[in-house]
C-alpha positions as CSV (number, residue, x, y, z in Angstrom):
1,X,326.7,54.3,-55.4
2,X,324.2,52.1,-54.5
3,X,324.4,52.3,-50.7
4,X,324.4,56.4,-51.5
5,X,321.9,55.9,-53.7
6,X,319.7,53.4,-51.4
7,X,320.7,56.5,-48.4
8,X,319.2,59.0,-50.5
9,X,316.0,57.2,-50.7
10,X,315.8,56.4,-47.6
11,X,316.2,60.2,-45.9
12,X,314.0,60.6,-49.0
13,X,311.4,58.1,-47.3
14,X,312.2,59.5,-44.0
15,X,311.6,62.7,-45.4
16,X,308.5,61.4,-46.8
17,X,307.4,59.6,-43.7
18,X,308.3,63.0,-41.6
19,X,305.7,64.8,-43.9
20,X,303.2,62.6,-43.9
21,X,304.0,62.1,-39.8
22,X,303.3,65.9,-39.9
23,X,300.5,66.2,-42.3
24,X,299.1,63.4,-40.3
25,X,299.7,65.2,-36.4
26,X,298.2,68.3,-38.6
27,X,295.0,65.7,-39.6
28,X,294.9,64.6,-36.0
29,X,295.0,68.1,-34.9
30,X,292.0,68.9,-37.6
31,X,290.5,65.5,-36.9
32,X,290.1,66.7,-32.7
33,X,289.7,70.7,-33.9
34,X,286.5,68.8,-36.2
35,X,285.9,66.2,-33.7
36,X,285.0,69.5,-31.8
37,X,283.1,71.4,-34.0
38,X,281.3,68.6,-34.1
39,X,280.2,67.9,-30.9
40,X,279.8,71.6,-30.5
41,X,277.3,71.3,-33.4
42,X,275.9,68.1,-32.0
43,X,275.1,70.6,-29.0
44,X,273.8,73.2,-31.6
45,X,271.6,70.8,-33.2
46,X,270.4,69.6,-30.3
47,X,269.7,73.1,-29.1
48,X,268.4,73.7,-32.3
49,X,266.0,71.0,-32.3
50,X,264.8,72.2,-29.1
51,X,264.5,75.5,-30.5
52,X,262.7,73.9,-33.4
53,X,260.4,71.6,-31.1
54,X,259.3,75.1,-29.2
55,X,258.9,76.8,-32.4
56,X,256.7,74.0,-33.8
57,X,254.8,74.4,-30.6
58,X,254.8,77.7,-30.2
59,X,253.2,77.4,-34.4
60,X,250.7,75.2,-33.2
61,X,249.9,77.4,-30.6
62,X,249.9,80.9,-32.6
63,X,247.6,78.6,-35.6
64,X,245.1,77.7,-32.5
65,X,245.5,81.3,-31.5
66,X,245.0,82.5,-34.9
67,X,242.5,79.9,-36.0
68,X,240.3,81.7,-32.8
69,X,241.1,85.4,-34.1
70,X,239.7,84.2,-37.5
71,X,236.3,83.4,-35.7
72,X,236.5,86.4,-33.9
73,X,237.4,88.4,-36.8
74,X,234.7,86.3,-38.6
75,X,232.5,87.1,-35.7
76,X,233.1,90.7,-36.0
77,X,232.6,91.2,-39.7
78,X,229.3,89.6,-39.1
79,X,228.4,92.2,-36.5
80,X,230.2,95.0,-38.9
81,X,227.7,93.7,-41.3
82,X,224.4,93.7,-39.3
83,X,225.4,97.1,-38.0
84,X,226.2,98.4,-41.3
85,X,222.9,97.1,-42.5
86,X,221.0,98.9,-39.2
87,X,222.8,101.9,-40.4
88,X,221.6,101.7,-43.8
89,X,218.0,101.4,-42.2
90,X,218.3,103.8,-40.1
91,X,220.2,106.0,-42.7
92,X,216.8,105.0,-44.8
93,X,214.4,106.2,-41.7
94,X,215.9,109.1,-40.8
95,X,215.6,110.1,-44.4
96,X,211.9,109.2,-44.4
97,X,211.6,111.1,-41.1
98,X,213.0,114.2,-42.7
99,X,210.6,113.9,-45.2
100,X,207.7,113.5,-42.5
101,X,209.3,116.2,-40.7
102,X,209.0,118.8,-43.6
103,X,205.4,117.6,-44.2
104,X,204.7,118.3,-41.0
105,X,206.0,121.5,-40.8
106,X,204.2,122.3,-44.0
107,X,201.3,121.2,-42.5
108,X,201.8,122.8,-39.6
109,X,202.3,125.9,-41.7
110,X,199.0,124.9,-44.0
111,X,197.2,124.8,-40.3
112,X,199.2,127.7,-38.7
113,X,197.2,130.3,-41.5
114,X,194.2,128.1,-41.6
115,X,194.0,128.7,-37.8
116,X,195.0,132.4,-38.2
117,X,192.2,133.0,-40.1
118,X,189.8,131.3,-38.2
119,X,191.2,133.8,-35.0
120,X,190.1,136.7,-37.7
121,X,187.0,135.0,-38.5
122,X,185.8,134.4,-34.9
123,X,187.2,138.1,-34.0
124,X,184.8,139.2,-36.7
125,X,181.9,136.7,-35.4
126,X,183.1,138.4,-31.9
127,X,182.5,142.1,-33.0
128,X,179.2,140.9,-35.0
129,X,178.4,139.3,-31.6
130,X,179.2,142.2,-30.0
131,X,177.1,144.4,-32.1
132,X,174.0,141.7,-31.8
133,X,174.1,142.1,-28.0
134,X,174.2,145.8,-28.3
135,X,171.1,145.2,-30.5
136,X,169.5,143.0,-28.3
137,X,170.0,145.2,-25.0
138,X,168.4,148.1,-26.8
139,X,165.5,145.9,-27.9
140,X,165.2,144.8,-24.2
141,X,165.4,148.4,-23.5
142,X,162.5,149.2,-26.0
143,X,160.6,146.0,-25.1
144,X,160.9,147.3,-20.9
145,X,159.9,150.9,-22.4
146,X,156.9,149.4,-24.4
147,X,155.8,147.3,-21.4
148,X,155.8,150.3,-18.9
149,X,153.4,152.0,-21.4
150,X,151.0,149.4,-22.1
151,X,150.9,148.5,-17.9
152,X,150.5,152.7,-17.8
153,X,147.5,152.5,-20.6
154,X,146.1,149.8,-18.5
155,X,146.0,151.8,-15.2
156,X,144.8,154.8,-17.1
157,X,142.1,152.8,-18.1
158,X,141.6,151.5,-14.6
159,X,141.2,154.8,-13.9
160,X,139.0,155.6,-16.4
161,X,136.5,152.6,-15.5
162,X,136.8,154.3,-11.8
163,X,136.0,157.7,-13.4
164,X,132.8,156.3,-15.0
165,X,132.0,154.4,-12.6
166,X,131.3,157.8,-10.4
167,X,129.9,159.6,-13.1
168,X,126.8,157.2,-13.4
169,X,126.7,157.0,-9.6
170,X,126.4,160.7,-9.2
171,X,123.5,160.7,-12.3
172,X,121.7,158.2,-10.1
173,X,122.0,160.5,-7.4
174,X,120.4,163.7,-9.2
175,X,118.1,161.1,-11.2
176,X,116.9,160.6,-7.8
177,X,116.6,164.2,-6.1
178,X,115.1,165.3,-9.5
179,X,112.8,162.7,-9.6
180,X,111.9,163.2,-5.8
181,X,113.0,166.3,-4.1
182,X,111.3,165.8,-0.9
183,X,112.2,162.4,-0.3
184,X,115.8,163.7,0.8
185,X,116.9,165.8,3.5
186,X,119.4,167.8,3.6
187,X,121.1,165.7,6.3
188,X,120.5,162.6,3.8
189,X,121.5,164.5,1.0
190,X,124.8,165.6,2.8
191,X,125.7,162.4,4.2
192,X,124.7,161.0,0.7
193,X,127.5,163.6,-1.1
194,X,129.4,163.0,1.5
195,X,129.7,158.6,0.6
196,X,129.4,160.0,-3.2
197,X,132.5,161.9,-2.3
198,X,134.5,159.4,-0.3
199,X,133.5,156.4,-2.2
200,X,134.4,158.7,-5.5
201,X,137.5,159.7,-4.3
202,X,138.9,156.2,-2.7
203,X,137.9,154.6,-6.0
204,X,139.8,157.3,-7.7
205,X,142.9,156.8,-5.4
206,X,142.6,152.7,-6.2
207,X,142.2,153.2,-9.7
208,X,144.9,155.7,-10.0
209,X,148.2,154.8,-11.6
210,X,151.3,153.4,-9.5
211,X,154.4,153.6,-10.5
212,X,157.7,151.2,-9.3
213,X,161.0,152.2,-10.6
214,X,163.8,149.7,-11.2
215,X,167.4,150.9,-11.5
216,X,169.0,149.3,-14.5
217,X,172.3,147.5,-14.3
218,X,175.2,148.3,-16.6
219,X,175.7,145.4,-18.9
């Protein structure tokens, strides 16, 4: 009983050993199957940490890169801002142009009639001056007229003087035959008409009128 009993226990401890012979080939087998998921995740970490190590780098980079695009963008709101502000101030002088503008044109307008009726004035001062030089030429016309008659009084007075002047020769002349009838010939007293005559008649001809005509121009 013993000896069975010791024979149980020991294909019991073979039994036990067999197990644990097995559960220790299937630890072995997990221990090589974990031995190489380990090394493969050595190999992962590794690549990881490379990974990592290009990342950080590739962060320092993209902070350098985005620490410069800050400026930039810095840069560019600055020049947002100073162009906004031209564009306010332009905004501000093209509204004050426009203003100016419609002054203008209202003064222009204001200037436009002013000048209109300074065209109607001077048009009127035109006709008016018109009028005055018609005015004038027929005063020069009278002023020509009255001139041509006082030089025509003045020649008819020339030949009036010339007239008289004969008249009292020819009384000397009979004052003289009255007074002394024998004293003249008849030859003396022809050749004595005949200078009365000539002299008479060449003062006439001086003293007589002339007349010059002058053709007037069309103004």
């Amino acid at each position: 009983m013993d000896i069975q009993n010791l024979d149980n226990k020991l294909r019991n401890l073979i039994d036990d050993i067999n197990n644990t012979q097995n559960a220790l080939n299937k630890n072995n087998l997990e221990n090589r199957d974990l031995d190489d998921k380990i090394r493969n995740l050595d190999c992962q970490c590794a690549n990881l940490k490379c990974e990592n190590t290009n990342l950080n780098n590739n962060i320092l980079k993209e902070k350098a890169v985005r620490g410069e695009k800050e400026r930039q963008n810095q840069h560019l709101n600055d020049v947002i801002n100073d162009h906004d502000n031209q564009i306010c101030d332009l905004e501000n002088k093209n509204t004050t142009l426009n203003s100016l503008n419609e002054q203008t044109n209202n003064d222009i307008k204001i200037l436009q009639n002013d000048n209109d009726k300074l065209k109607q004035h001077i048009m009127l001062l035109t006709q008016q001056n018109q009028k005055l030089l018609g005015e004038l030429e027929k005063v020069k016309d009278q002023d020509l007229r009255m001139k041509t008659l006082l030089s025509r009084k003045e020649q008819s007075m020339m030949v009036l003087r010339g007239v008289n002047s004969c008249l009292e020769q020819a009384t000397v002349c009979l004052e003289k035959v009255e007074n002394d009838p024998l004293g003249y010939s008849n030859n003396n007293l022809r050749n004595s008409g005949e200078r009365v005559r000539v002299n008479s008649s060449e003062h006439y001809r001086s003293g007589s009128p002339s007349y010059s005509y002058m053709r007037k121009e069309n103004a």
